[in-house]
N, C-alpha and C positions, 0 to 999 in steps of 0.2 A: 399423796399427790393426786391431785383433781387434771381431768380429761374431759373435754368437749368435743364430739364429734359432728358436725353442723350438717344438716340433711342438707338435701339437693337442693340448689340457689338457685332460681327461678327469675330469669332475667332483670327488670330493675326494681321490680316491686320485692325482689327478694332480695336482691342488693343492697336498696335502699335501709332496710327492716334491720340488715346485719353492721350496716356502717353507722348506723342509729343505736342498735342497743349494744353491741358487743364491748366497746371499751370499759361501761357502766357493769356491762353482766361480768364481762373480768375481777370486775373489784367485788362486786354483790358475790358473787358464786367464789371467790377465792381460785382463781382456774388457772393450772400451770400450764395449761395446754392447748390450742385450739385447732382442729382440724376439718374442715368444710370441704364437701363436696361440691365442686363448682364446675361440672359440664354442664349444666344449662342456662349460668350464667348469661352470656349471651344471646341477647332479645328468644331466649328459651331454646336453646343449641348451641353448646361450644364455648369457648372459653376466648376474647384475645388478650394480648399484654395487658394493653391498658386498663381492664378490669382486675389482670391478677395483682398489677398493679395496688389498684384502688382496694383491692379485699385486705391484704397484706397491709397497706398502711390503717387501714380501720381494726387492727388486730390478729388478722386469720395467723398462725405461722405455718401452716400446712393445706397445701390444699391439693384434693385427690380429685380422679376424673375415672371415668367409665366409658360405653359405649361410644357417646359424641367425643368420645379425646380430639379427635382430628378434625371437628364437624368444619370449626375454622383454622384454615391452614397457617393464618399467622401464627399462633401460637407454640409453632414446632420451634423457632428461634430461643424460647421461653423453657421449653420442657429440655432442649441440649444446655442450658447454663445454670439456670437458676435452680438450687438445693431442697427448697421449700414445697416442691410442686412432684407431683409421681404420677406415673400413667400405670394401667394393669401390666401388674407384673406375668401373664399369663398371654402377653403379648409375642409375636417373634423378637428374635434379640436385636434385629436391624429396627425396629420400629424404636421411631424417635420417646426420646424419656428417660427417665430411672423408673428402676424396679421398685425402688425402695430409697428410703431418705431416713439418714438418724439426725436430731437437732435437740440442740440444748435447750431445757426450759428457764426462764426467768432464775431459778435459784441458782442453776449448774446441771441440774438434770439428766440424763440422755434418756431419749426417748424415738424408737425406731419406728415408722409408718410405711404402711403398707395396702395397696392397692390389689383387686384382686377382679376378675369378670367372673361369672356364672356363665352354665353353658347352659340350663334347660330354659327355652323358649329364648333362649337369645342368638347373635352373629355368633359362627363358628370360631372357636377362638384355642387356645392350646390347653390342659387339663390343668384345670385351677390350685387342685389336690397336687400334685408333681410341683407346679410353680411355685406353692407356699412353703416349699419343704424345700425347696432349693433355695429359694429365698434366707429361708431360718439360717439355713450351713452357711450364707453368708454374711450375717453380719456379723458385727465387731464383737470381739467375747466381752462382757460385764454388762452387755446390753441387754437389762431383762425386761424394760417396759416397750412394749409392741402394740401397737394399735392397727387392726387389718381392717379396713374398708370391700367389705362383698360386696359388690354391685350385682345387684341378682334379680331376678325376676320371681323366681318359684321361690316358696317358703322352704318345703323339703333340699331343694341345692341348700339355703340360705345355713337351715338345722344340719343339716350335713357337715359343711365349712366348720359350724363352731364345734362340732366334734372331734372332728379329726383337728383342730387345733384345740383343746381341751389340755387347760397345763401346760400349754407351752407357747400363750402367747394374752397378754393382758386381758385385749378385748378385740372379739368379730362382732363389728355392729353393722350391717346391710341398710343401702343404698338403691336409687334404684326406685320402685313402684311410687315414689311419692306418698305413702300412705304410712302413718307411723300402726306398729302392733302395739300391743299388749301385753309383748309375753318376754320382756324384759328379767333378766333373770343371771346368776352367778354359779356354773358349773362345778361338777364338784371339785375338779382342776383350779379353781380359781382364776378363771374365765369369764369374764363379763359376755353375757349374749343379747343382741335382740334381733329381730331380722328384718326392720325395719325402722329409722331414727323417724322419718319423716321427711316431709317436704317442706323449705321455707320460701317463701311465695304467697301467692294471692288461693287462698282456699273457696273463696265466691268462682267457683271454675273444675274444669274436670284437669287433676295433677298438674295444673299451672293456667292451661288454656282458657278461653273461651268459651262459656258453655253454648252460646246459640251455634258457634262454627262448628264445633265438633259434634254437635249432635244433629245443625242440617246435614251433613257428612254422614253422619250413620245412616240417619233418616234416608236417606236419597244416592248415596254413593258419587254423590257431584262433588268434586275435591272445593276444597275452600281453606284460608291460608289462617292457620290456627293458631291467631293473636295471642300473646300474653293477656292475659285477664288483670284486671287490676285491686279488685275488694276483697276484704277483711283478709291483710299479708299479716303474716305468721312466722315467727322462726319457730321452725322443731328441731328439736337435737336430743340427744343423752348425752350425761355426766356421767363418767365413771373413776370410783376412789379407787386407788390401789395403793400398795407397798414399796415404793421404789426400792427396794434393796432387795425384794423376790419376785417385781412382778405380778403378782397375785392380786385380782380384785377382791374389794372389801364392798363393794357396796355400786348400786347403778341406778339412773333416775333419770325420766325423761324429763325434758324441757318445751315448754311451750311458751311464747314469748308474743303477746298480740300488741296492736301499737300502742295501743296504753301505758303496756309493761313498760315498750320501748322508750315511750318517754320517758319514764318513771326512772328506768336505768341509763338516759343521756343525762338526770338531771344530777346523777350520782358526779359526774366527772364534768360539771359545768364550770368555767370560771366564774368564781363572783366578781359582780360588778363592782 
């Protein structure tokens, strides 16, 4: 079984990139799975219907959120019904969402997702380690493929998370910085790690924005309203193979997808004239 986990969506220029290449890169990549982090969908903060909407029909079947969960408030209507969508399970329990969401892949599948915050350099939030472990006790027994989204700031929280789930959970791939690692790698548990997928978005920018806004803003400390950037969009993500029957990864592989690609993978799924 193949797994895609889609870095952080980056208002429409990242939208755009993943409702262009994804249905092609399904077939290209052979992917049972697609899961996308999408709070900053949203002109680059937050998520509303109408976008989870639009992802969901371009392919996504999962998509996770982090800090901005709530950035727009429509979207609380969305996370009390709809199965596909999870907020951090490291949330209070009154706070709108699921913790967690199992859903069938294309074959028959089941595959559990899971959402998670970081606590160093980020809002106070409840202990990520306790949450994940409560989580695990609750899902459905035979469910061994698990996919946890860290949203994290620091590498060390990020190295952390995938140890203490080491063995007992597919893959911790982190969210979050917009900046993909390097250091993509399969635990000796049979854990897929990376601590960064990447950002999909416009990378002519600093993590989505605007470079002249954000840096008259450093420059000067005079607030200025930090537009989405628009050149050279990008999908990043990683793939990760595993075993459905244990769980266990076999194999992890970042993805980088520039519009080229993108076309290259809509022309896969075009109708002939």
């Amino acid at each position: 079984m193949r797994l895609l986990l889609i870095g952080d969506i980056v208002g429409k220029p990242g939208r755009q990139i993943v409702t262009r290449a994804l249905p092609g890169l399904r077939e290209k990549e052979n992917l049972d799975l697609v899961v996308a982090n999408a709070e900053n969908a949203a002109g680059g903060s937050g998520l509303t219907p109408e976008i989870y909407e639009e992802l969901i029909a371009a392919g996504v079947d999962c998509i996770t959120l982090g800090d901005h969960v709530y950035r727009r408030r429509e979207i609380a209507s969305v996370l009390r019904t709809e199965i596909r969508i999870v907020r951090p399970a490291n949330f209070p329990p009154e706070a709108p969402g699921r913790e967690f969401t199992v859903l069938q892949t294309r074959g028959g599948l089941r595959v559990a997702v899971v959402s998670l915050l970081g606590r160093v350099f980020m809002k106070p939030v409840d202990c990520p380690f306790h949450a994940a472990d409560r989580v695990l006790g609750l899902l459905p027994a035979g469910v061994h493929n698990i996919v946890v989204d860290f949203h994290a700031e620091a590498t060390s929280d990020m190295q952390l998370m995938g140890r203490h789930l080491n063995g007992r959970v597919t893959a911790v791939l982190g969210t979050h910085t917009h900046v993909a690692t390097a250091d993509e790698q399969i635990f000796p548990g049979g854990t897929a790690f990376q601590c960064d997928v990447g950002m999909t978005g416009p990378h002519e920018s600093i993590i989505g924005r605007r470079i002249d806004r954000v840096l008259q803003t450093a420059r000067t400390c005079w607030p200025t309203q930090f537009e989405v950037a628009t050149e050279d969009v990008r999908l990043h993500g990683t793939m990760v193979d595993c075993d459905p029957s244990t769980g266990r990864a076999s194999a992890i592989r970042r993805l980088a997808v520039d519009r080229a690609e993108a076309d290259r993978c809509a022309a896969l799924v075009q109708t002939p004239s």
